[in-house]
C-alpha positions as CSV (number, residue, x, y, z in Angstrom):
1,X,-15.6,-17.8,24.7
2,X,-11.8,-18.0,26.2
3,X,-10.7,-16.8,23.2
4,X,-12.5,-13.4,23.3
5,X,-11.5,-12.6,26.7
6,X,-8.5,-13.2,25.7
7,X,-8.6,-10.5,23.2
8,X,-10.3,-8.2,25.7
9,X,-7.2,-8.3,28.1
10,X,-5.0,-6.3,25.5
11,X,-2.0,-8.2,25.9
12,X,-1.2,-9.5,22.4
13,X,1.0,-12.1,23.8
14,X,-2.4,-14.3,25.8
15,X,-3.9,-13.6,22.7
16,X,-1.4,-15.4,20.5
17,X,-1.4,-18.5,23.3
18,X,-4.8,-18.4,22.8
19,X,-5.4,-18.5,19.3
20,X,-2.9,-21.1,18.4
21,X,-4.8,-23.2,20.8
22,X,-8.0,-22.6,19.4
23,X,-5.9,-23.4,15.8
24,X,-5.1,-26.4,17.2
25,X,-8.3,-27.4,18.2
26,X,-10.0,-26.5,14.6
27,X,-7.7,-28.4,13.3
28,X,-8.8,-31.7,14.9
29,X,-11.9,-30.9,14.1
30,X,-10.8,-30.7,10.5
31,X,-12.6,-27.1,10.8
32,X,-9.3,-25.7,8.2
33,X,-10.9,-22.6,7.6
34,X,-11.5,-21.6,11.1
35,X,-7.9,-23.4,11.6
36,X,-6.7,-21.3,9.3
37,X,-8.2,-17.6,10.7
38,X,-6.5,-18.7,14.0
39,X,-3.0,-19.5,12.8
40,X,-3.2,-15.9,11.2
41,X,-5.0,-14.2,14.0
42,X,-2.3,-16.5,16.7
43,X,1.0,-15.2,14.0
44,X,-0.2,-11.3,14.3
45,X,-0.8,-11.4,17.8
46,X,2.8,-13.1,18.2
47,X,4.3,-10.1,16.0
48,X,2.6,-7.8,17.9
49,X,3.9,-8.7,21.6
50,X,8.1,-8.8,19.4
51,X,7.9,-12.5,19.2
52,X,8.9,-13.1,15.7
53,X,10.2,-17.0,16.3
54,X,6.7,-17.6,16.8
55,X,5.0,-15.7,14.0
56,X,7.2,-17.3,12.2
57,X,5.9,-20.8,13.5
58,X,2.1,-20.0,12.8
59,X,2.9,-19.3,9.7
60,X,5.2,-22.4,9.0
61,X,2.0,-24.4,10.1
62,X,-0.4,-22.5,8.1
63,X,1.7,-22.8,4.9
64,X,2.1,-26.5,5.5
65,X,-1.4,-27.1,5.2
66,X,-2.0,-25.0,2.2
67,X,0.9,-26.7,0.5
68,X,-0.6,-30.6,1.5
69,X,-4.0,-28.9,0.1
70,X,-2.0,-28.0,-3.1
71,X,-2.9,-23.8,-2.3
72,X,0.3,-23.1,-3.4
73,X,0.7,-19.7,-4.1
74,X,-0.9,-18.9,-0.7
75,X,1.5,-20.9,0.9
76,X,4.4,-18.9,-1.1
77,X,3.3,-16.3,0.5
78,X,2.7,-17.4,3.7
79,X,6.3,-18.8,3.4
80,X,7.9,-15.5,2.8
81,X,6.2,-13.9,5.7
82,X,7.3,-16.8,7.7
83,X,11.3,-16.9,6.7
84,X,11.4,-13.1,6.8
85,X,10.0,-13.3,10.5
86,X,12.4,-16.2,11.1
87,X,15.1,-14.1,10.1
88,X,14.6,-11.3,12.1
89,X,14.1,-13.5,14.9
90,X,17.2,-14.7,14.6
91,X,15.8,-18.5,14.6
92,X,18.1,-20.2,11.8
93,X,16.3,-23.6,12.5
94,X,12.7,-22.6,11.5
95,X,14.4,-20.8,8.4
96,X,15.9,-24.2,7.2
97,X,12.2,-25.5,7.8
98,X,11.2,-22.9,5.6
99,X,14.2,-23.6,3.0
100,X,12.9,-27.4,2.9
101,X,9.0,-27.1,2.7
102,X,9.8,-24.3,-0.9
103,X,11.8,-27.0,-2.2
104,X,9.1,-29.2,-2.4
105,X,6.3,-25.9,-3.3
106,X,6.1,-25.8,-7.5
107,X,7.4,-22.3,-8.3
108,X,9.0,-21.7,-4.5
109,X,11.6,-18.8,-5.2
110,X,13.2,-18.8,-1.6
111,X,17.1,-17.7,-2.9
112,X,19.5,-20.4,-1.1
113,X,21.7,-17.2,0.0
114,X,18.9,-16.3,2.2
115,X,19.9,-18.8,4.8
């Protein structure tokens, strides 16, 4: 599997390329779960090699779909990971993304001063 030399090569950065691929390929599938463990595994990776814009982006996705499949307090969470990650990346534009998707999350709790 591409994926698990990918992992063998130590460079988080592949890694992340490589599992946001693989998400995207579960997700067409309409394998969420699997979907799911690779938009985590593809967000950690991306943290790991400093790229926060993009953890933040994995995230963004993942929280999407647990908000359409009405997981809502998972997506809160993933949500907070996400803007915090957006924030320290400096990437104003995926925060706003973030600021829209709470408002329409029941019990979101993003503070507009945030952005």
């Amino acid at each position: 599997d591409a994926t698990d030399a990918w992992r063998q090569s130590h460079d988080p950065r592949c890694l992340a390329m490589a599992e946001r691929r693989l998400a995207g390929i579960h997700e067409l599938q309409g394998n969420w779960e699997h979907a799911m463990e690779a938009r985590d595994a593809a967000a950690s990776a991306f943290a790991a090699s400093g790229d926060s814009g993009n953890a933040a982006t994995e995230r963004l996705l993942a929280a999407a779909h647990l908000r359409s499949a009405a997981n809502y307090h998972a997506a809160l969470a993933l949500l907070d990971a996400a803007h915090a990650e957006a924030m320290h990346a400096g990437r104003l534009d995926r925060a706003r993304s973030l600021r829209a998707l709470t408002w329409y999350v029941p019990g979101s709790h993003l503070p507009s001063s945030t952005i």
